[in-house]
N, C-alpha and C positions, 0 to 999 in steps of 0.2 A: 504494500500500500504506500500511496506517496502524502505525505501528510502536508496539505495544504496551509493549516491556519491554526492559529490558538484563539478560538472563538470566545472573545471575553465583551465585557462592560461593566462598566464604571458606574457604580451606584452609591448616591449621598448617604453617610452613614452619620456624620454628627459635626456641632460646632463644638470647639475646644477654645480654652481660651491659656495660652502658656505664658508663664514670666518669665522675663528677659533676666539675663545676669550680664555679668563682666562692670564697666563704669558707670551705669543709669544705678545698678545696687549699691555699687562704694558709696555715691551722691548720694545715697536714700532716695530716688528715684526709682524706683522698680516699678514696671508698668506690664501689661497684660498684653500679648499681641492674641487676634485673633485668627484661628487656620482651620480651614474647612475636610474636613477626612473625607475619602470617598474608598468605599471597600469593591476590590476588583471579583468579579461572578465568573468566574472561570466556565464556562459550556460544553468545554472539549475541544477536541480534534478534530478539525475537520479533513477525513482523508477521501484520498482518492483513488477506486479502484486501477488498479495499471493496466493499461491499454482501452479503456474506458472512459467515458465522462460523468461515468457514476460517483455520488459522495454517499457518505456518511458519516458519521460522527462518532466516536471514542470519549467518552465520558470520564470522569473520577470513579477510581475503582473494575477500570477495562482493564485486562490482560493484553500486554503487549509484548514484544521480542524485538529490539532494536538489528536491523542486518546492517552487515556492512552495504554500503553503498556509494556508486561515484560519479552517476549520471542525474545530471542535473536536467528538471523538466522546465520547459517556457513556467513562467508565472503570470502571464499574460490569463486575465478572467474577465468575464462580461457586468460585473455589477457596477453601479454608479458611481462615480467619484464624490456626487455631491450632496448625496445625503441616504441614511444607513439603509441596508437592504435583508435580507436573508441569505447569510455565505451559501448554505444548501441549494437555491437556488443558480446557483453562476453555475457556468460554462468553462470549466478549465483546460488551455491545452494540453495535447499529448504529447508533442514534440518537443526535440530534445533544447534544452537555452542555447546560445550561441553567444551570444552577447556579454557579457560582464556587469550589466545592470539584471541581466536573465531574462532575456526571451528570446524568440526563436524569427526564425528569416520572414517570417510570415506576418509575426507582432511586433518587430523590435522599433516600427515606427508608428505603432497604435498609441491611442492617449492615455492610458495609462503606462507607457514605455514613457513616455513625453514627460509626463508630470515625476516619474522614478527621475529621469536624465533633468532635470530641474533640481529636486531638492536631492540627489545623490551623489553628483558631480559637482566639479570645480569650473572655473573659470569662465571663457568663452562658453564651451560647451552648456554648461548648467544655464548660464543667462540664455543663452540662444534658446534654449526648450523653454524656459521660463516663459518668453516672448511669444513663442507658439500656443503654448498653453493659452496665455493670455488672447491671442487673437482667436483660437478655437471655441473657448468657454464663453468670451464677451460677458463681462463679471457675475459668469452664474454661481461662483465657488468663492467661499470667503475664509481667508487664509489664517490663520495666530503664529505670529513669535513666540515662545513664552523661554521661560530663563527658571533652569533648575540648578540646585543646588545638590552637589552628588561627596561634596566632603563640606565642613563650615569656609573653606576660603576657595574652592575650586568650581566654577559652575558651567552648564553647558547651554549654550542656545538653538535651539532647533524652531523650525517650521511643521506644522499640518494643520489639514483642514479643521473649519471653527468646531464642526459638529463632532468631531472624535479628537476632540480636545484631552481627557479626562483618560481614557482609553491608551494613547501616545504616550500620556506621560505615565500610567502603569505600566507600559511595555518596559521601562527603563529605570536602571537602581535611579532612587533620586533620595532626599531626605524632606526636603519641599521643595516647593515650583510656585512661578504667576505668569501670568499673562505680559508682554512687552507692548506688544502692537497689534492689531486687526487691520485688514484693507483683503479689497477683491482681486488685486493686482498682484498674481503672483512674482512679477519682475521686483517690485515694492517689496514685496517679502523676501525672497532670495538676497535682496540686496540689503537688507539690515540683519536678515540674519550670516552674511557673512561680513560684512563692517562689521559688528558686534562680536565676531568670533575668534576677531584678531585682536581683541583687548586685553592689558593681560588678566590673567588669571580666568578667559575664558576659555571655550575649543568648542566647535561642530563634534568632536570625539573621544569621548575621555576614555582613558583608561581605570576601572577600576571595579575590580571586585566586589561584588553583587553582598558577602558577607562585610566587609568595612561599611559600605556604606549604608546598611539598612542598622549597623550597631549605631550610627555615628548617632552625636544627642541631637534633638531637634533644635531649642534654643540658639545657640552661637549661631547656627547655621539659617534661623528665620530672621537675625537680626541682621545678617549679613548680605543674604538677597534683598534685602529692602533696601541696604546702602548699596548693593552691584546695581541695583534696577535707576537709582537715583543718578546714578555716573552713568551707565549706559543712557537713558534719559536726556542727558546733555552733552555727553558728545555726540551722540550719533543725531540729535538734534528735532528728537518725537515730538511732535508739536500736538499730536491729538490726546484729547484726554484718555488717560488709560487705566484700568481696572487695577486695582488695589489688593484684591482676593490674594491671599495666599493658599495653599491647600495642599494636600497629599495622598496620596494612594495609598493603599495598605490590601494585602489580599485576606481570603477571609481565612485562612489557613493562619495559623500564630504564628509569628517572623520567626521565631525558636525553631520549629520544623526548619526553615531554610536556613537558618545557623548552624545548625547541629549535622547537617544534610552533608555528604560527601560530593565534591563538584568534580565531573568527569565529565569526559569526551564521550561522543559514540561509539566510537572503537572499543572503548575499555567499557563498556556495560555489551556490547553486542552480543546476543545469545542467551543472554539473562531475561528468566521470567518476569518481567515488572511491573505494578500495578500503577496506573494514571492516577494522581494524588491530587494536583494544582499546577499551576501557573502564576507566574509571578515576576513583571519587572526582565521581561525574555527568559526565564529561566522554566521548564519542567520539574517541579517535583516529583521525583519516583520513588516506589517502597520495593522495595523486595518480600513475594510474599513470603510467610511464617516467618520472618525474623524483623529487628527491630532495624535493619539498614533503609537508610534512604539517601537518594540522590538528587543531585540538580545537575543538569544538562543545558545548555544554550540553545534554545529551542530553534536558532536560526540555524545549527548544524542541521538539523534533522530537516525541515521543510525544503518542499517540491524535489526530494529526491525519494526513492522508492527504498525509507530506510527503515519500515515500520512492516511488522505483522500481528496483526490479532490474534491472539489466541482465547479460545474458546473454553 
């Protein structure tokens, strides 16, 4: 089976209100910030039968067997770009990617190849789809900046769509996140999200480990996106008003499973009975059934190659 998707959403689960430390406390100043939680609903796997356009879905608690695997399929699929649909429903190819953003000779210059080769690439290139996008769409799709913090002083800025806002930033270890900028233009967006990527202490790619940074403390790290968001702000020169929200993701599995969890490659789980646990932040939770082992895997090793089997 080629396992297409990690079929989640992003659901409000509460307001929090945390104090700040470091010099507002020495000052007797301590004051509350407020951050919005949103618990990520993991739905499963969506796979793909091989040679087929058939799906279905792998749940929490399915029996899998990870294979090796080393062909990669087009990711090219028919659902909307611009607002949510039902994964079950798309059309996935069967041929093999060619491409380095992943699709095949037949999709590599479909719109969603277009909109990958925008927010996935650099330079020329990434602008020039940008542009295309933009003349294609004619502002049907409305884009976010938003700025997460993935240690208290390191943070990352990325782009997607408004509507899977909340979704993006659960795919990705973070500690908090907000909003930077909104606009229909995705040249507008590509172009502040890389200004803003070469400041320092930012990156379009961080490096870092899924356990550091779901230990790190929340505090230092909320009081500190609030001062990156106020400098990026003024250099890069946002004139429109912009949302204030901070918030965070959390899966509904307890972070302690993925602390505790042994992080491997495909390779080194291949063959092993595994039970589908969660998803979290790109990462697979797997158990080993009758014992107390569990793993995390990078769920982007496994997708659109044919590296999964059901067991029954």
């Amino acid at each position: 089976m080629i396992p297409r998707l990690c079929f989640i959403e992003a659901r409000f689960y509460s307001k929090e209100y945390i104090g700040t430390t470091g010099l507002d406390l020495f000052l007797g100043k301590e004051s509350r910030k407020e951050i919005i939680k949103y618990k990520l609903l993991f739905h499963g796997i969506i796979v793909q039968e091989e040679g087929t356009s058939n799906l279905t879905i792998l749940s929490s608690n399915d029996k899998i067997m990870i294979l090796k695997s080393y062909t990669e399929y087009c990711h090219w699929h028919n659902g909307p770009l611009d607002k949510k649909d039902n994964p079950l429903t798309r059309e996935y190819c069967i041929r093999e990617a060619i491409t380095e953003t992943g699709y095949c000779t037949k999709h590599k210059d479909s719109l969603r190849a277009i909109y990958t080769k925008c927010f996935s690439t650099s330079g020329l290139e990434s602008l020039r789809n940008c542009w295309l996008l933009d003349e294609k769409l004619k502002n049907k799709l409305e884009y976010v900046v938003y700025l997460l913090a993935y240690t208290p002083n390191k943070f990352k800025v990325g782009t997607t769509r408004k509507w899977r806002l909340y979704e993006r930033i659960g795919e990705q270890p973070h500690i908090v996140a907000t909003v930077l900028y909104t606009t229909k233009s995705a040249v507008k967006a590509r172009d502040i999200e890389i200004k803003t990527g070469k400041l320092e202490g930012l990156t379009e790619k961080p490096r870092r480990k899924l356990k550091e940074v779901i230990q790190s403390p929340i505090p230092p790290s909320l009081l500190k996106l609030e001062k990156m968001k106020e400098k990026i702000t003024k250099i890069i020169n946002l004139r429109e008003p912009i949302e204030n929200t901070i918030f965070r993701i959390e899966p509904l599995t307890e972070l302690a499973y993925y602390i505790r969890a042994k992080e491997k490659t495909p390779e080194q789980l291949a063959g092993k009975p595994l039970l589908i646990t969660d998803y979290y932040a790109g990462y697979l939770l797997l158990s080993e059934p009758n014992t107390n082992e569990q793993y995390i895997v990078k769920a982007n090793s496994l997708l659109h190659t044919s590296s999964i089997k059901h067991i029954q």
